[in-house]
The first five atom37 places (N, CA, C, CB, O) and aatype in JSON, in Angstrom:
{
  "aatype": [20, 20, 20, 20, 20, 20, 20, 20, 20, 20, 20, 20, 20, 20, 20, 20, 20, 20, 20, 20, 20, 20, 20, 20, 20, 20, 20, 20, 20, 20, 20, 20, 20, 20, 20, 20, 20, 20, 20, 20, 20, 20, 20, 20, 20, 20, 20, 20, 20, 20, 20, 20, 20, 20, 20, 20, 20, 20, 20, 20, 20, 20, 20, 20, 20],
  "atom_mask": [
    [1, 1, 1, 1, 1],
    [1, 1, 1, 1, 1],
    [1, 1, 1, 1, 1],
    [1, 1, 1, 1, 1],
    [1, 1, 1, 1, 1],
    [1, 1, 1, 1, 1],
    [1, 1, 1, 1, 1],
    [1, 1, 1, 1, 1],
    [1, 1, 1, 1, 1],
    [1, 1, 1, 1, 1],
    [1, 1, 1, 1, 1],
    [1, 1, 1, 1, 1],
    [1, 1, 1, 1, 1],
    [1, 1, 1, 1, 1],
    [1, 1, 1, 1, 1],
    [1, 1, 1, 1, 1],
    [1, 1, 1, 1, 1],
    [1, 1, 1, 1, 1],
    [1, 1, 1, 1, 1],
    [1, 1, 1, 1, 1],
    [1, 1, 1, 1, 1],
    [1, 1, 1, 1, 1],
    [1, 1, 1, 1, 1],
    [1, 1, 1, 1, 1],
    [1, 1, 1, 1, 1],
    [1, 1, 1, 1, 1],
    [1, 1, 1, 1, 1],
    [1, 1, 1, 1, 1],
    [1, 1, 1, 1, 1],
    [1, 1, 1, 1, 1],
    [1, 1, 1, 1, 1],
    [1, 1, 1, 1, 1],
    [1, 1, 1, 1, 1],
    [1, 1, 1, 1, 1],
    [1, 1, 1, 1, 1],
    [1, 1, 1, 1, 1],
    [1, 1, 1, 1, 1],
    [1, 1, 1, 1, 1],
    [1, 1, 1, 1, 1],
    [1, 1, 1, 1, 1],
    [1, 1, 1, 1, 1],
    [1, 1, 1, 1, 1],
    [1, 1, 1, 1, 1],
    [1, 1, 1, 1, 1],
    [1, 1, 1, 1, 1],
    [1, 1, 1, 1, 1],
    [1, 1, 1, 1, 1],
    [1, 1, 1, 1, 1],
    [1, 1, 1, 1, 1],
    [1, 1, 1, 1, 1],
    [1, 1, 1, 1, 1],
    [1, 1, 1, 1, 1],
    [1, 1, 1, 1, 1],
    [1, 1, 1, 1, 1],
    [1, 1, 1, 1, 1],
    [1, 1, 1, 1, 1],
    [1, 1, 1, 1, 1],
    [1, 1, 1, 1, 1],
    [1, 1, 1, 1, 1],
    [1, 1, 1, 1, 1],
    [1, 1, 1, 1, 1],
    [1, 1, 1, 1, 1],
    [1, 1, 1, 1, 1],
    [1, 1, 1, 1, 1],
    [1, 1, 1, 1, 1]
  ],
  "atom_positions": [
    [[-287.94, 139.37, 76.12], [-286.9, 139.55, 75.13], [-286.66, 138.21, 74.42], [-285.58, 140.08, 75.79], [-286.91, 137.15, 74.99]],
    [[-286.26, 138.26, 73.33], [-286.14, 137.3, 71.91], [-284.57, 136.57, 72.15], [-286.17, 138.47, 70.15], [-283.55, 137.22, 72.34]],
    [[-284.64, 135.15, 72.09], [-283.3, 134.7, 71.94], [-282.57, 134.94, 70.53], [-283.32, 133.28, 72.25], [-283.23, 134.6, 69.54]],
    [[-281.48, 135.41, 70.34], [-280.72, 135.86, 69.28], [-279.75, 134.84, 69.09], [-280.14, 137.17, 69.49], [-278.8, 134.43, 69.75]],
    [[-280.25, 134.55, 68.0], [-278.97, 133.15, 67.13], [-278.0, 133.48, 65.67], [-280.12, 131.57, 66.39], [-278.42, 133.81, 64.57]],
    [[-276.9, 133.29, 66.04], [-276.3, 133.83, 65.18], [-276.37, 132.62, 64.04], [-274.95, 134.37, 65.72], [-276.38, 131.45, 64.45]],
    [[-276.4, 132.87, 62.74], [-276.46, 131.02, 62.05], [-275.22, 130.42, 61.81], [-277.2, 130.81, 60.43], [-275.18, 129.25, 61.42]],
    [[-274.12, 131.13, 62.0], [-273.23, 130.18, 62.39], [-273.07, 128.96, 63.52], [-272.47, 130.85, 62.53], [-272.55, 127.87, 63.28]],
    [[-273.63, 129.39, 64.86], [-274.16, 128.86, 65.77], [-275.32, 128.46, 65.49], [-274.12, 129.48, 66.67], [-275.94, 128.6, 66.54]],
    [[-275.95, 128.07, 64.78], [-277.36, 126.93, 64.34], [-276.1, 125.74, 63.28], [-279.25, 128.13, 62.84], [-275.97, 124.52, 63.16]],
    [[-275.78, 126.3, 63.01], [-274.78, 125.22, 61.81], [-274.38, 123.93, 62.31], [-273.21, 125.86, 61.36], [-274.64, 122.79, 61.9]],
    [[-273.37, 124.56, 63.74], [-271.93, 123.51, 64.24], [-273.28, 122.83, 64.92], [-270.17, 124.25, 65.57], [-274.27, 123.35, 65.43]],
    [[-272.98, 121.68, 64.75], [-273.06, 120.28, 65.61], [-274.32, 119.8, 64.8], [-273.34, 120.41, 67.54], [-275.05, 119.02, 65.4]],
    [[-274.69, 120.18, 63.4], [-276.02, 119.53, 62.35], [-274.47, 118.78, 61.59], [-277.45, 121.1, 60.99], [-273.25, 118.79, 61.72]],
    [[-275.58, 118.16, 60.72], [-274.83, 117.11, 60.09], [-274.78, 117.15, 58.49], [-275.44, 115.82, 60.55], [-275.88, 117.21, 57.96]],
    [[-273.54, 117.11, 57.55], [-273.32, 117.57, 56.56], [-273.11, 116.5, 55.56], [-272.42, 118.41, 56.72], [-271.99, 115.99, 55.49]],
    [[-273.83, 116.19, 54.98], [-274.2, 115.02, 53.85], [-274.24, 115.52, 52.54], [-275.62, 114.36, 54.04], [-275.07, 116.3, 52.07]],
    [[-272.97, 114.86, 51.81], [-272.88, 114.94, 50.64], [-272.29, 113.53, 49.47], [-272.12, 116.09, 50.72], [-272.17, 112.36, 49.85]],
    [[-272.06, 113.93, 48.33], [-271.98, 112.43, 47.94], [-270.49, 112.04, 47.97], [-272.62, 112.14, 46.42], [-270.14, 110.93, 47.59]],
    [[-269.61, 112.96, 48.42], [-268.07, 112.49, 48.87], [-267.7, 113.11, 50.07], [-266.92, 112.88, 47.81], [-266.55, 113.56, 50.06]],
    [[-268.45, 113.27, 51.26], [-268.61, 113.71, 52.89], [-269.76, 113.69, 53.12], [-268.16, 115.03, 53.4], [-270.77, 113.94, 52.45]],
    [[-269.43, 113.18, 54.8], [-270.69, 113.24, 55.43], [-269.86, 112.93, 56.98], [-272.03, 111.99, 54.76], [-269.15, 111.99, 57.31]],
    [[-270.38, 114.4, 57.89], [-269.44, 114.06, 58.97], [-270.91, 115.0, 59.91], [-267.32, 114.8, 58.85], [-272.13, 115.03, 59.74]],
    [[-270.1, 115.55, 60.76], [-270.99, 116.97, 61.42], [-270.06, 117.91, 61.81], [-271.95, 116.71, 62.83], [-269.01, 117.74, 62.44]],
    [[-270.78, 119.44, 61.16], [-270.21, 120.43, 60.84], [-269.85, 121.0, 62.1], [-270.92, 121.18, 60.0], [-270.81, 121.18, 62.86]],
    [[-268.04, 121.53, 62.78], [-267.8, 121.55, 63.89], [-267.44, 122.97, 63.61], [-266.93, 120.52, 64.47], [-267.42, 123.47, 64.74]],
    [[-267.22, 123.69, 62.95], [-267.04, 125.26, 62.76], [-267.75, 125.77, 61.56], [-265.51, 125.66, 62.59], [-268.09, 125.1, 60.59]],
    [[-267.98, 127.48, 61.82], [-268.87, 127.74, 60.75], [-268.31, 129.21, 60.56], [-270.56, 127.54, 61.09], [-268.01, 129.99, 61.47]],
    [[-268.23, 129.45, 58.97], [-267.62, 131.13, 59.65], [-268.39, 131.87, 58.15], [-265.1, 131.47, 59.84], [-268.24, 131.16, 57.15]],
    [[-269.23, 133.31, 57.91], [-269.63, 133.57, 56.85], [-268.63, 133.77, 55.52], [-270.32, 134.54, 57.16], [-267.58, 134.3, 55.89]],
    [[-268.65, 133.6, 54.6], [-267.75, 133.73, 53.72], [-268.08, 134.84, 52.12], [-267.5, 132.19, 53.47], [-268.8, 134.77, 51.13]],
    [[-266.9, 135.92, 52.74], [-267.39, 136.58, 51.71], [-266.74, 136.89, 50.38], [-267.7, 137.55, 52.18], [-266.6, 137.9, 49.68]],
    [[-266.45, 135.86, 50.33], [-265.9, 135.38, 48.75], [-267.16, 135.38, 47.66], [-265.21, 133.59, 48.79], [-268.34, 135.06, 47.81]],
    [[-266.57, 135.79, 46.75], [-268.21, 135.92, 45.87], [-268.45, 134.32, 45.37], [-268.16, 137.21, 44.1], [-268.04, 133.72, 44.37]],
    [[-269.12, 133.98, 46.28], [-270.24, 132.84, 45.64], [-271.41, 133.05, 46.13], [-270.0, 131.33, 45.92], [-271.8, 133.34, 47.26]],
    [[-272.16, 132.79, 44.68], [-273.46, 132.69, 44.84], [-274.48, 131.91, 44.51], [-273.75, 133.4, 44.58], [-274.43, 131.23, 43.48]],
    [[-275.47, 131.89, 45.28], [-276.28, 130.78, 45.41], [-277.65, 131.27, 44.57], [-276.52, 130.38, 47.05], [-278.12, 130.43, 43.8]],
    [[-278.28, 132.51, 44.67], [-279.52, 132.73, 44.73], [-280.12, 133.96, 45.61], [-279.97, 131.57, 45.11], [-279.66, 134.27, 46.71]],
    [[-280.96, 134.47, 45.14], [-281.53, 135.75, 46.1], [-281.89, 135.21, 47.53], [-283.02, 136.49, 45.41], [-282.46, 134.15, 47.81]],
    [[-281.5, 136.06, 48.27], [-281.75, 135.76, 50.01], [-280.89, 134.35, 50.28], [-283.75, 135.43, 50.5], [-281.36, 133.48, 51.02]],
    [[-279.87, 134.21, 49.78], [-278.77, 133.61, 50.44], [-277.48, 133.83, 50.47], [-278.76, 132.67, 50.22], [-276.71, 134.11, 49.55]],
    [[-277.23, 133.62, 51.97], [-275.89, 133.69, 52.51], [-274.66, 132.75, 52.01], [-276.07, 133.47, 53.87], [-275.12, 131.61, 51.92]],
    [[-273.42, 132.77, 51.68], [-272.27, 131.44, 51.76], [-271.9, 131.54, 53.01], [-270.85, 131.44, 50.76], [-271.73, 132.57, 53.66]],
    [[-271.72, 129.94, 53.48], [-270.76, 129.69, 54.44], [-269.84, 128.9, 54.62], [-271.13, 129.57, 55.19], [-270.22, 127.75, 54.42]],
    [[-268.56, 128.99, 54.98], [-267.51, 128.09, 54.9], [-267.81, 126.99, 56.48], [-265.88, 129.12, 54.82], [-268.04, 127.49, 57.58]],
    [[-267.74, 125.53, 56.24], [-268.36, 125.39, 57.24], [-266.85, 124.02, 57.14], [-270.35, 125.21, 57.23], [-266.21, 123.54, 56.19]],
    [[-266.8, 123.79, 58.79], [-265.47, 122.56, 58.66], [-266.35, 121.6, 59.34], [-263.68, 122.83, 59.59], [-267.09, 121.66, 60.32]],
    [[-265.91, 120.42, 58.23], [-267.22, 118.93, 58.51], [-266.09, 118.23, 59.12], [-268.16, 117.81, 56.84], [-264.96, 118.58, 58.81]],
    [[-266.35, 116.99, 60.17], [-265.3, 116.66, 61.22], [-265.15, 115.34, 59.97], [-265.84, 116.32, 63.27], [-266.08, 115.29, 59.16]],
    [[-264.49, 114.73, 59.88], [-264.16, 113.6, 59.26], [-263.35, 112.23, 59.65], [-263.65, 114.07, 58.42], [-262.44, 112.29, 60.49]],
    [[-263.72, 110.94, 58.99], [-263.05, 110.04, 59.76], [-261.55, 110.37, 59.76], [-263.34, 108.66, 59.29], [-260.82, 110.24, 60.74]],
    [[-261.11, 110.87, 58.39], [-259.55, 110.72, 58.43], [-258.81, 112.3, 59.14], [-258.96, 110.41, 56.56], [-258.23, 112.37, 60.22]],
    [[-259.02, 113.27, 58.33], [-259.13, 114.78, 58.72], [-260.36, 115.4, 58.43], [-258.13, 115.61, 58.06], [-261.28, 114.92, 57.77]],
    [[-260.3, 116.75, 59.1], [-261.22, 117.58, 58.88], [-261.1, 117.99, 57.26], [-261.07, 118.7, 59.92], [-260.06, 117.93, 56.59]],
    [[-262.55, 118.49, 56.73], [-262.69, 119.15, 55.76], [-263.41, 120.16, 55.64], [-262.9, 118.59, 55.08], [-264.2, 120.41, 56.55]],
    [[-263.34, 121.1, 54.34], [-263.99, 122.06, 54.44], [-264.87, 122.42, 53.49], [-263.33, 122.82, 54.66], [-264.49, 121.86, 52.46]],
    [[-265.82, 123.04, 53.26], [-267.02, 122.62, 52.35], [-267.79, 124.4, 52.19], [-268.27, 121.12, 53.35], [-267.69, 125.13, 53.18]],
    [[-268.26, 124.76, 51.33], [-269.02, 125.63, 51.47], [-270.73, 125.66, 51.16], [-268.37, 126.37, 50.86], [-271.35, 125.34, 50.15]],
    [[-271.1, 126.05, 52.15], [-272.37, 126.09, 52.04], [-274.08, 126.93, 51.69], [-272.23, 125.8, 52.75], [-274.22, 127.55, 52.75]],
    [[-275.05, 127.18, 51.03], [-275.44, 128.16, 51.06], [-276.49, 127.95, 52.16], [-275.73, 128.61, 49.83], [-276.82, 126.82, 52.54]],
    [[-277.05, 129.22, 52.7], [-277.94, 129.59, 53.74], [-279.16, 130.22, 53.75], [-277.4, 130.19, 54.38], [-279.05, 131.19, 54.5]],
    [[-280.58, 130.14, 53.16], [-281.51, 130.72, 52.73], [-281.85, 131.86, 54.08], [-282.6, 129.61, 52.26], [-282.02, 131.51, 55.24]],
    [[-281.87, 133.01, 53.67], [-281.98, 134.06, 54.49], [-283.13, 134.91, 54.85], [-281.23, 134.73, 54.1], [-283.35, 135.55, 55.88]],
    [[-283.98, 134.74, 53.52], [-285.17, 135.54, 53.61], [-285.92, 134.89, 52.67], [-285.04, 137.04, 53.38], [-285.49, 133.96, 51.98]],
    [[-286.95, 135.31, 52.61], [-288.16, 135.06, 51.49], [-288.06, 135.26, 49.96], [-289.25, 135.96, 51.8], [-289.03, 135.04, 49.25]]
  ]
}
């Protein structure tokens, strides 16, 4: 039998680099607010740990081919 990963759980504990954050992403939850990225991707609201507070960022997720 196949290990099953949910990609929220692939997310938390990678590291989220951008040009005003860069922490590592400690929660991840799908978000179904209409944004969109592109065919075969997911949004995700993901919370990046930060020096001062946490923040929150959304992200897209390539899903398929």
């Amino acid at each position: 039998m196949a290990n099953l990963y949910k990609i929220e759980d692939l997310l938390i504990g990678k590291t989220y680099n951008s040009k005003t954050l860069t922490g590592e992403i400690v929660s991840a939850e799908k978000d179904n607010r209409a944004v969109w990225y592109g065919d075969n991707t997911e949004s995700y609201l993901v919370e990046v740990n930060s020096i001062y507070r946490n923040k929150w960022r959304t992200v897209a997720v390539k899903v398929g081919e």
